[in-house]
Backbone bond lengths (Angstrom), bond angles and torsions (degrees), N, CA, C in turn:
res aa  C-N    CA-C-N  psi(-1)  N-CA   C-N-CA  omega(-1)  CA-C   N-CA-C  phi
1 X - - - 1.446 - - 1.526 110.06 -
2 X 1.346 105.82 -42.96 1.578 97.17 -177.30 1.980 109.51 -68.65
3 X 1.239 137.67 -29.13 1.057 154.73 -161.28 2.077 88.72 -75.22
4 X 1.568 112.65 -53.19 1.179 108.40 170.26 1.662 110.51 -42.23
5 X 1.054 107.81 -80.72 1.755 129.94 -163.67 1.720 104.22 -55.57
6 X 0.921 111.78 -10.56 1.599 123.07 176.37 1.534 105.22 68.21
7 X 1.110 113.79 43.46 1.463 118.44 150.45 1.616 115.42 -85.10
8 X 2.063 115.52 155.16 0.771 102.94 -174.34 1.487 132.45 -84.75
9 X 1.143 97.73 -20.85 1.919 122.38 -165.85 1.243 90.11 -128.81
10 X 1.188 113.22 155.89 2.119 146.94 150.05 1.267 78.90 -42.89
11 X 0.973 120.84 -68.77 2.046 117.59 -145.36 1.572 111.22 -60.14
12 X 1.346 110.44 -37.72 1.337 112.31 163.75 1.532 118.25 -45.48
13 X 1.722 104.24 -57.89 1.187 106.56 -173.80 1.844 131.63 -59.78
14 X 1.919 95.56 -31.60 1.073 107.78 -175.10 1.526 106.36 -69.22
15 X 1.455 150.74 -36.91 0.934 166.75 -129.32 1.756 95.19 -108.37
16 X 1.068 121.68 -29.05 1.278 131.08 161.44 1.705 125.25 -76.89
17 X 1.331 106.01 -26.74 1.631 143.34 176.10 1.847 80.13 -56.86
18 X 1.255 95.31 -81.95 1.961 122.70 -156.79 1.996 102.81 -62.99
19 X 1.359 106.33 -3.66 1.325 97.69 164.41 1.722 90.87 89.61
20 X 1.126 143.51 -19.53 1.268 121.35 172.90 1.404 128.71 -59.11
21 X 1.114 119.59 -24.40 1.765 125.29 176.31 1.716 103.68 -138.75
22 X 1.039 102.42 133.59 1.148 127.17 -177.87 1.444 118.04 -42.79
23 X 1.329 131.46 154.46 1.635 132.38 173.18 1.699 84.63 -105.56
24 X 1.747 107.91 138.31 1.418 115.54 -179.20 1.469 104.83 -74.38
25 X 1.045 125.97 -173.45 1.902 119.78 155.30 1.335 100.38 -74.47
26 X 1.071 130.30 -51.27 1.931 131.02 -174.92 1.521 88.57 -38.45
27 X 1.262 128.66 -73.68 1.606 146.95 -134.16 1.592 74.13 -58.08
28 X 1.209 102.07 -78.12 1.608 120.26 -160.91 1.569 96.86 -28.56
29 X 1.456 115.97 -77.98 1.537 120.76 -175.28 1.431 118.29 -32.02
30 X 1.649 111.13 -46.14 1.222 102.46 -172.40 1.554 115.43 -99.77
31 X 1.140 120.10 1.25 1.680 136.21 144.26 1.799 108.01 -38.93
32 X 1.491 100.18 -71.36 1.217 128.52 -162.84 1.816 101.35 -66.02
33 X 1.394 153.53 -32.93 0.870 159.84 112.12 1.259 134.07 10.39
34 X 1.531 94.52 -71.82 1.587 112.16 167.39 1.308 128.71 -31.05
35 X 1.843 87.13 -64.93 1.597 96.28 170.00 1.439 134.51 -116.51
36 X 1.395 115.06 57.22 1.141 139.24 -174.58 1.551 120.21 23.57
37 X 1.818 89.40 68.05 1.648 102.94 -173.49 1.723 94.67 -137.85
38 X 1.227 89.35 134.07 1.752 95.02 148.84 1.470 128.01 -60.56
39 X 1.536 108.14 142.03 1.647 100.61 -171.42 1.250 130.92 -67.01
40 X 1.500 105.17 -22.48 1.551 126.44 146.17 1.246 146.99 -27.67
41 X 1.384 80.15 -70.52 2.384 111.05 162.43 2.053 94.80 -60.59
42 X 1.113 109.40 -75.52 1.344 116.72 -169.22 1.977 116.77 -53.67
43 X 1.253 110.51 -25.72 1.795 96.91 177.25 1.445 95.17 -118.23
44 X 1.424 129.21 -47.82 1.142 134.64 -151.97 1.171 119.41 -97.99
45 X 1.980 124.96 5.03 1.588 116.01 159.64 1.311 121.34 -99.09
């Protein structure tokens, strides 16, 4: 997932996982894409 979102490391990504750094709207969109979810359904239920 992080390799999607163009992060460099897991650790980046995970740290975003744990709520310490933010998911961008891009991230989100193309999170949400992937797996044929709304960005809504996928962070926000």
């Amino acid at each position: 997932m992080a390799d999607l979102i163009g992060l460099k490391n897991r650790r980046q990504y995970e740290l975003k996982e744990k709520g310490q750094f933010p998911f961008q709207d891009y991230e989100m969109a193309i999170i949400a894409n992937k797996f044929g979810m709304s960005e809504t359904d996928l962070f926000f239920s």
